[in-house]
Residue, then its C-alpha position, 0 to 999 in steps of 0.5 A: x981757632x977761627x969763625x968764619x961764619x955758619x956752614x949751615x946758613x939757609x939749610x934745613x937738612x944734612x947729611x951725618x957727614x955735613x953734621x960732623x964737618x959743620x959741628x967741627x965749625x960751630x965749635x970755632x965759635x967764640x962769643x967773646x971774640x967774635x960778638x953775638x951769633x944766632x944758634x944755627x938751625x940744625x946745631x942742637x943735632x949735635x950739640x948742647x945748645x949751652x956750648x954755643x959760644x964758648x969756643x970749646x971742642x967736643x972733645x974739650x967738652x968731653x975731657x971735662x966730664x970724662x976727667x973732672x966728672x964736670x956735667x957740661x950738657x945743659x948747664x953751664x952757660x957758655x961762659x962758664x965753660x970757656x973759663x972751664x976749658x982755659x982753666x988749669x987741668x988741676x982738678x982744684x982749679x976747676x972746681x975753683x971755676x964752679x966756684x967762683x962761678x957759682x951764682x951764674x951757674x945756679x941762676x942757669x940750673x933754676x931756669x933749667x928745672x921744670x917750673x911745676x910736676x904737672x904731668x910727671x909721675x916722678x918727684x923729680x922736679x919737685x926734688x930738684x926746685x927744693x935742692x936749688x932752694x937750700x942751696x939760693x937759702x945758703x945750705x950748699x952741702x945739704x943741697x949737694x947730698x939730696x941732688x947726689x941722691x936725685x942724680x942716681x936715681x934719674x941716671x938710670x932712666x935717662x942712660x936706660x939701665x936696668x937696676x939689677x946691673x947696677x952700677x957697673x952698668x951705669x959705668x958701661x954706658x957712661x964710658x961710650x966715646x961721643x961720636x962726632x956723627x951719631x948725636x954726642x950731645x947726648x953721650x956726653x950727658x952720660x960721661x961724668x956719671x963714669x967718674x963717679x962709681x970709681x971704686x973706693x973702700x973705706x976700710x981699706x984705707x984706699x984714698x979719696x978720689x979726686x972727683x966727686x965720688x958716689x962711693x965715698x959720699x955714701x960710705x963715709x961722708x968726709x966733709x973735705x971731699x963734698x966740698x963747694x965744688x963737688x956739691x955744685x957739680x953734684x946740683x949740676x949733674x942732678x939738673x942735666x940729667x934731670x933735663x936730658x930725661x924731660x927732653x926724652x919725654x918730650x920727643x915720645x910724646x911728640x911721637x905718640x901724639x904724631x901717630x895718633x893722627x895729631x899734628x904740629x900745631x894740636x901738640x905744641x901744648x903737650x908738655x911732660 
């Protein structure tokens, strides 16, 4: 693949067709070939804005959280997704990534989880600043379990579920395909969470998943299947979600105060 340049440069509006022709572009975008580039304008319409740089596809993208169960909106950085991408398809060897990779990928989360509760009516980022604080004290697998816990909770807000459907309804709006013109940087937040509610029974003796699976956490905690790797995909699907629902909060409030007669400037304050 090749950059050439941003298609975009000097526009302030597209057309869904522009977004889908330009994204396909974006996504050339190597920063370790082709050196440092500002985020175009209008790339966070359609893209994470964690992918800039990393060279990967949307379809590449959603491949690592469709079949690994690999969170990839809003974290990792982009340099972690590139090793993600050119990594071996094994499962193992992605998660040898996140491992290797692991400081980087923390240090992204913190940054990435609100620094106070102020406005939220959730323990959410209280929850979220202690699980990266066992895991910056060196308690991974504890880490993992409470984010796996967080995680579950949040997803039914952010994919807006109703509770009484369960899991199968999770399943149903995580399975979506990402549509290159409709906003698929927000479907692919939902994409790993269709991994995870595999079915698996216990006392059918049925084997474990190969990626991280709620079922078997929850059902029978073996140690060898929450491993480094899956604890960290579970911190880091926890902090995307986390992060997809305090943009929501964002824009509703952008909106409410913009119908209320507030403007631009009055609402830059306003926070979640």
């Amino acid at each position: 693949m090749t950059y050439s340049g941003d298609p975009s440069a000097g526009k302030t509006s597209a057309s869904l067709k522009e977004l889908e022709e330009w994204g396909d572009q974006w996504d050339k975008y190597d920063a370790s070939l082709d050196g440092p580039q500002p985020v175009p304008y209008l790339y966070s319409w359609v893209r994470q804005r964690n992918w800039w740089g990393s060279g990967a596809t949307l379809s590449q993208l959603h491949a690592l959280a469709r079949d690994h169960g690999i969170p990839v909106a809003w974290v990792p950085p982009a340099d972690v997704i590139r090793d993600l991408v050119q990594a071996d398809d094994q499962h193992e060897a992605k998660l040898d990534v996140l491992v290797a990779r692991q400081e980087q990928i923390r240090i992204a989360c913190r940054r990435t989880v609100p620094e106070n509760s102020d406005g939220w009516h959730t323990d959410y980022p209280e929850t979220a600043r202690r699980v990266l604080a066992a895991w910056g004290d060196g308690h991974l697998l504890a880490a993992g379990c409470l984010a796996l816990a967080a995680a579950e909770d949040i997803m039914f807000v952010v994919a807006d579920v109703d509770r009484g459907k369960k899991y199968a309804g999770l399943k149903s709006a995580a399975a979506l395909e990402p549509h290159p013109q409709f906003w698929p940087q927000d479907q692919v937040v939902l994409t790993p969470i269709e991994p995870l509610f595999h079915q698996y029974f216990p006392e059918r003796d049925d084997p474990l998943p190969q990626n991280l699976s709620r079922h078997a956490v929850m059902h029978r905690l073996p140690l060898e299947h929450m491993n480094d790797g899956h604890c960290i995909v579970a911190i880091m699907l926890m902090v995307s979600l986390l992060a997809e629902l305090e943009w929501h909060i964002i824009q509703e409030q952008a909106e409410a105060w913009y119908e209320s007669g507030g403007t631009e400037e009055d609402g830059v304050q306003y926070e979640p």
